[in-house]
N, C-alpha and C positions, 0 to 999 in steps of 0.2 A: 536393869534400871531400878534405882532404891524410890519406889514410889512414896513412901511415907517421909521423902525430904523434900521440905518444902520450897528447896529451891531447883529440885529437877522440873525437868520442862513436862512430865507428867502433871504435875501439883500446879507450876505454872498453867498449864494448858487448861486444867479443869475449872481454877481461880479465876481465869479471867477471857479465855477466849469463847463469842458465842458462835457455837457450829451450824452454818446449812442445811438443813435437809437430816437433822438428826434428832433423834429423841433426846430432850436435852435433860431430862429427868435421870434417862438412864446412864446417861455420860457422865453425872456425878461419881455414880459408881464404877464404870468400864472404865472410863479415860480414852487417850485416844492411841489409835496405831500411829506411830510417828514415823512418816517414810522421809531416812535423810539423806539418799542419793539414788540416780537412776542413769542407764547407760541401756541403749540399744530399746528393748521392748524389757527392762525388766529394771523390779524398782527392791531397795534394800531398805530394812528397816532398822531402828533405833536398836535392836537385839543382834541384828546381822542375819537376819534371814533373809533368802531373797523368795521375789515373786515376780512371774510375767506378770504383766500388768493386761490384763486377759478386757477389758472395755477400753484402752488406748486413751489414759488422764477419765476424763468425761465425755468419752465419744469424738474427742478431738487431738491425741499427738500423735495425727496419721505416721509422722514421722521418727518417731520414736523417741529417744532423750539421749543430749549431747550430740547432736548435731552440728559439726564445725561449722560449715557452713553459715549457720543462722549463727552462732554464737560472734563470729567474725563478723559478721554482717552487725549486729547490733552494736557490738564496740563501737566498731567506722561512723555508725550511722548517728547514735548517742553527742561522738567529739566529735563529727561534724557539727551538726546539728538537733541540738537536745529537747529542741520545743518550738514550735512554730505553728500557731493556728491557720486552718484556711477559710475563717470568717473574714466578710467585707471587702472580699476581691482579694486578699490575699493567697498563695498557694504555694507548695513550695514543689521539687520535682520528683520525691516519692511516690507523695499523691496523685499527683498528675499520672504518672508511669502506671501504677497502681489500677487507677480508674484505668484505662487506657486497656491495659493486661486483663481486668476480670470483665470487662463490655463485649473484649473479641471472644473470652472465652464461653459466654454466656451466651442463652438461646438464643435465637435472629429475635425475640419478639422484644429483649431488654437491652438496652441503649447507654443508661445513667448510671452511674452509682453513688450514695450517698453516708460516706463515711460515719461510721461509733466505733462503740469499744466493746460491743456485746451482743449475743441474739436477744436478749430481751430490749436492749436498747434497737437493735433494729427491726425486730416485731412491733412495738412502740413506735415507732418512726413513722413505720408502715402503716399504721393508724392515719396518726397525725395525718398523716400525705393523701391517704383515702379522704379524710373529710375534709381537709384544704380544695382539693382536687374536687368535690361536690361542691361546695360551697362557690368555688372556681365557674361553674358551670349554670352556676344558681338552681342549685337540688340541695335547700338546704336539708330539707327532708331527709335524702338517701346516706343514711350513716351508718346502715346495721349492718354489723357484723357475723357472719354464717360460721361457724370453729362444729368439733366434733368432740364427743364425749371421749375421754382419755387423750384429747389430742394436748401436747406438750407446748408451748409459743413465749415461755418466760415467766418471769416477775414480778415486775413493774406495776402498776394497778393495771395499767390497760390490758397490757402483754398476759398479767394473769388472769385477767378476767373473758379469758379465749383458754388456759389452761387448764382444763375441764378434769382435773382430776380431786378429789375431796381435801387433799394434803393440803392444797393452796389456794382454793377456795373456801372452804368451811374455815371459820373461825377469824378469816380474814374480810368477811365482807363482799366476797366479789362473787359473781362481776357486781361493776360498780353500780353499773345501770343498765336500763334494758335494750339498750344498744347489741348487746353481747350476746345473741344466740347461738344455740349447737344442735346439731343433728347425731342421729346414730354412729357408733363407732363402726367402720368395716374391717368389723374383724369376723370373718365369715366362721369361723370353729367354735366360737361363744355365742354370735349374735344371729346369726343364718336361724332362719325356723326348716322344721323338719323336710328334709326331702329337698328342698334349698338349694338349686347349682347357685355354685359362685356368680355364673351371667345374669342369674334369676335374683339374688342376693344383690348383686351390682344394682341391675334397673331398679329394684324396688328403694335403694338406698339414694339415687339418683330421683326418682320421682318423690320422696322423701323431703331433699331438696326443694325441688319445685313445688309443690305442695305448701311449701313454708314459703316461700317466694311470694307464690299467688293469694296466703293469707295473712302476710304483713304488707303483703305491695308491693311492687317491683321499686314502686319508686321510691319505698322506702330501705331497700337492700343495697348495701354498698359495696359488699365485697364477698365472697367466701375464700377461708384460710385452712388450708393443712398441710401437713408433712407429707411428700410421694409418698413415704414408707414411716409411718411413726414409730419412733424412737421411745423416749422415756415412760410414753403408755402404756409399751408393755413389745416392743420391735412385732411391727404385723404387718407385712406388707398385702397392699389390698387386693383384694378380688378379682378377678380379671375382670377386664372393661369398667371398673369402678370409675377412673380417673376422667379416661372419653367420654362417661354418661355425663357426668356430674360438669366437666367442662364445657360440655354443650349446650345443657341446662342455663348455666350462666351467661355463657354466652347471648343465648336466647334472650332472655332478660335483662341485659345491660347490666348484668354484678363482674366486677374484678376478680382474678382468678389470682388469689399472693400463693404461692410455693413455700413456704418455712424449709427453704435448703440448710439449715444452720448445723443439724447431725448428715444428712443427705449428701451437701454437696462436697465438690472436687476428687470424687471417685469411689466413694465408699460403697455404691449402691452399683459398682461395676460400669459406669458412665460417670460422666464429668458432671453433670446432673440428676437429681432424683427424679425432675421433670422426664427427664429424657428418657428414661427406664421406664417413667409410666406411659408416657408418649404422649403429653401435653403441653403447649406452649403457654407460659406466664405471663400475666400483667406486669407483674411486681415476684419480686425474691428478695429473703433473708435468708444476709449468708454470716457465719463466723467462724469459731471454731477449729475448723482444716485449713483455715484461710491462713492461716500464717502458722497451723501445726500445733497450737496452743503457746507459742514457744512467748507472744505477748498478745494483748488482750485486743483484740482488732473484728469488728463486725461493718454490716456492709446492707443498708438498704435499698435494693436495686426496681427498677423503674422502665416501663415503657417510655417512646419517647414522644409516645401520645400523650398519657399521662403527665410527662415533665415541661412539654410545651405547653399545658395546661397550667400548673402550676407557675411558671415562671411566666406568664406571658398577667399573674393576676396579683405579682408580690408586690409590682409596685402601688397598690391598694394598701397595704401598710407601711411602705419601704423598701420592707425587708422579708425574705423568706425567712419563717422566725421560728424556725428550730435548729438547733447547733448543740454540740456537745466540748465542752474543751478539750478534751483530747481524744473527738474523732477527729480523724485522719493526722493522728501524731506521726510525723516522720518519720521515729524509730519502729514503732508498728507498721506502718507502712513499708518501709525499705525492710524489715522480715516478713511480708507478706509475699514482698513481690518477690524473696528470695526462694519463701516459700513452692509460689508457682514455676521459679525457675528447677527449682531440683523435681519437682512434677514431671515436668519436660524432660529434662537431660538423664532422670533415670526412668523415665519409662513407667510412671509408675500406677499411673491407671492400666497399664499393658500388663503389670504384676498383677495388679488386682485381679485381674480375671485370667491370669493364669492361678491363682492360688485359690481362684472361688471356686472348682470342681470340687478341690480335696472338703476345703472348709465347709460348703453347702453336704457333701456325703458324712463328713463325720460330723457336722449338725444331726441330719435327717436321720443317721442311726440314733440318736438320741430317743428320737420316738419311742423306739421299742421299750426303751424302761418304764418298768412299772410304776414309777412314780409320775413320769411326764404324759401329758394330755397330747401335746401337740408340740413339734419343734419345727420352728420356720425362720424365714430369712432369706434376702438376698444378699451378692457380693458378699463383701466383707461383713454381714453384721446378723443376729440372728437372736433366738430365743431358743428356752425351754419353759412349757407353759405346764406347771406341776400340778396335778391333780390326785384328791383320795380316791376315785375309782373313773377307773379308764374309759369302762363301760359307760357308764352316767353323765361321766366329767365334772362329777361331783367336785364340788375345792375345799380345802383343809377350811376350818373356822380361823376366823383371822387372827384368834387369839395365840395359834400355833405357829404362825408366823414361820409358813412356809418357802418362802424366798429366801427370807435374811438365813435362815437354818442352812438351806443348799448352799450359799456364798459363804458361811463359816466351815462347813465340810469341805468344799472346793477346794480353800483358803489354805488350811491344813497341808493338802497334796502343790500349794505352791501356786495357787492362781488365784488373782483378786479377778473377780464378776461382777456384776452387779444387783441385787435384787429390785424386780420395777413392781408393780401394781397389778394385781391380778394374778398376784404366784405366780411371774415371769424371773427370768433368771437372761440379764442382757449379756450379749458376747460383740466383743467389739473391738478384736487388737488392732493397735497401729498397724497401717498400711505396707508397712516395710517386713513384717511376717513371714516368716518362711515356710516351707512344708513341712517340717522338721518340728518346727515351734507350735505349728496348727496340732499334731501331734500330740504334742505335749500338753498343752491348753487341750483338747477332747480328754487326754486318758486321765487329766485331774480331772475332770467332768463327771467323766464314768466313775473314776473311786468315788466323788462325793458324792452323787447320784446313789449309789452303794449304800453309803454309812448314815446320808441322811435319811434315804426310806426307812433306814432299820429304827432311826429315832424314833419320827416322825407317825410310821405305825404303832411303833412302843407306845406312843403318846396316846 
């Protein structure tokens, strides 16, 4: 690619597109990777190189890329019908099916679901519905919100002002207001004080909770929100008995327990739910992502049906239940959702999942052993390497060394895109369709870059 012509899409790209989640100082000068085609779990570049696509898009093309099915399905679905709202008693019968399909597949305690086009649109929702739902009840008080440090929930103002990570809160103002509280992260290998079981780690992080509970009010706490297994934080699944304390807790106190399924659910976590894996029944879920395979943009904010009888029994106090999105619950997102969940079923594919999580959790866990890595965890299909300058200590490189992004461009080299998270985490997360062969191959890039990065990385 002749970078220095200003009509390649290099020059283009740097000229005028603004990137997510990127140093955008430094993209004047890098520019960008240009991936122009992808097939199975692996993606080709503007050079022609290929790479397994080792995090699955963003944690979400359980199903790999070029999928006939869904491609066929969205044609049909398109020149049927191209657009169709389901505000003001309208519906049409994707949605309907849709709803229908994620209600039965969802835990006995969620009943509704309330179509977007995002997790941050349905973390946001989930708000919204939290303080209708009080206000519903006449608590207008009870609005606060309980999130956890590094814990991941979106964008949005609301949505990030529960994303406890400094990226998207510093500099942005948030949280917006003091609605938005966080507790400790349970990540028991960074955050555990010495001598520390995980159960001892759990109840202390659970009275923690309560603690905050009993000194803003009960009746001022409206909900608490986190990922079974967070994701973007830095992939940590929790402590044992983290999830029963802290649900119980709430419980106790009359707070909502939301799940943020949006990395979690439709089997990534080796269950159909992240809930399920931890072993807690939800208020409320946000779902998206796996929900339709990434293949179009379809999110999902799901609801007791305590909850929803609450709500709906107090909309007509305005009218109208008065949040909607134009194209949640689009047709054609919709009829690829539910095409989605049917190749779920018909191939078995949560039953792969946990036949392929032995290998992938073993050649994870050998990870440990390198010297550059602190700690390597994960369940199912999804996992980390948490890199540290000395093992002993758990000392972490200085941020300036930018230990993550360094492991993901050594990786990168031997053929596997990764991800780097927060905390000198290095996220793994292939599509669900994965084989043992592939798992393979993803590890032994691992291992080379794990290799060539400590050699930098020490150099340094």
């Amino acid at each position: 690619m002749n970078i220095h012509n200003p009509n390649s899409l290099d020059a283009i790209d740097k000229a005028t597109l603004v990137h997510p989640y990127t140093d955008l100082h430094a993209h004047d000068d890098k520019g960008p990777h240009i991936i122009e085609r992808a097939e199975g779990i692996r993606l080709y570049d503007s050079d022609g190189r290929a790479f397994i696509d080792g995090v699955a898009g963003l944690w979400c093309t359980a199903l790999g890329f070029g999928e006939d099915r869904l491609v066929k399905v969205a044609a049909e679905a398109m020149k049927n019908l191209s657009f169709s709202h389901v505000f003001s008693h309208r519906s049409h019968p994707a949605a309907i099916e849709l709803a229908d399909r994620l209600t039965k597949l969802a835990p006995d305690s969620i009943s509704r679901a309330f179509f977007v086009n995002s997790g941050s649109e349905a973390v946001d929702a989930a708000i919204q519905i939290v303080w209708n739902y009080n206000n519903a009840l006449g608590r207008p008080e009870k609005k606060k919100i309980i999130g956890r440090d590094r814990g991941y929930h979106g964008v949005t103002v609301a949505a990030g002002s529960l994303t406890a990570l400094p990226y998207k809160q510093d500099d942005f103002d948030l949280p917006v207001n003091d609605r938005f509280l966080r507790v400790t992260c349970p990540h028991h290998y960074r955050y555990a004080e010495a001598g520390e079981s995980e159960v001892e780690f759990s109840a202390r992080l659970a009275q923690e909770v309560e603690d905050l509970i009993l000194a803003e009010g009960a009746d001022k706490i409206a909900a608490f929100i986190g990922e079974p297994i967070m994701a973007a934080g830095g992939v940590m699944p929790p402590p044992e008995g983290y999830w029963v304390a802290v649900a119980e807790v709430c419980r106790r106190h009359d707070v909502l327990v939301i799940c943020d399924e949006v990395v979690n659910g439709f089997g990534r976590t080796g269950n159909w739910w992240g809930s399920e894996t931890v072993g807690i029944q939800p208020d409320m879920m946000t779902v998206a992502k796996q929900l339709s395979s990434a293949y179009l943009p379809i999110g999902a904010t799901m609801m007791s049906e305590e909850i929803y009888s609450v709500i709906a029994k107090h909309s007509p106090k305005n009218g109208v239940f008065g949040i909607g999105m134009t194209y949640g619950g689009h047709p054609v997102c919709c009829a690829v959702a539910l095409e989605t969940l049917k190749i779920y079923e018909d191939r078995d594919i949560l039953g792969h999942v946990q036949a392929m999580t032995p290998h992938f959790q073993k050649r994870l866990k050998a990870l440990g052993e390198h010297p550059l890595v602190g700690q390597a965890r994960g369940e199912g299909l999804i996992g980390a390497v948490e890199l540290v300058a000395d093992k002993e200590t758990r000392e972490q490189f200085p941020p300036a060394m930018k230990a993550a992004p360094t492991l993901y461009n050594h990786v990168a080299e031997h053929g596997v895109l990764c991800r780097p998270l927060p905390g000198d985490a290095m996220g793994i997360c292939p599509p669900m369709i994965v084989t043992e062969s592939e798992i393979d191959e993803i590890f032994d890039a691992i291992e080379k870059g794990l290799d060539s990065a400590h050699t930098a990385l020490t150099a340094s």
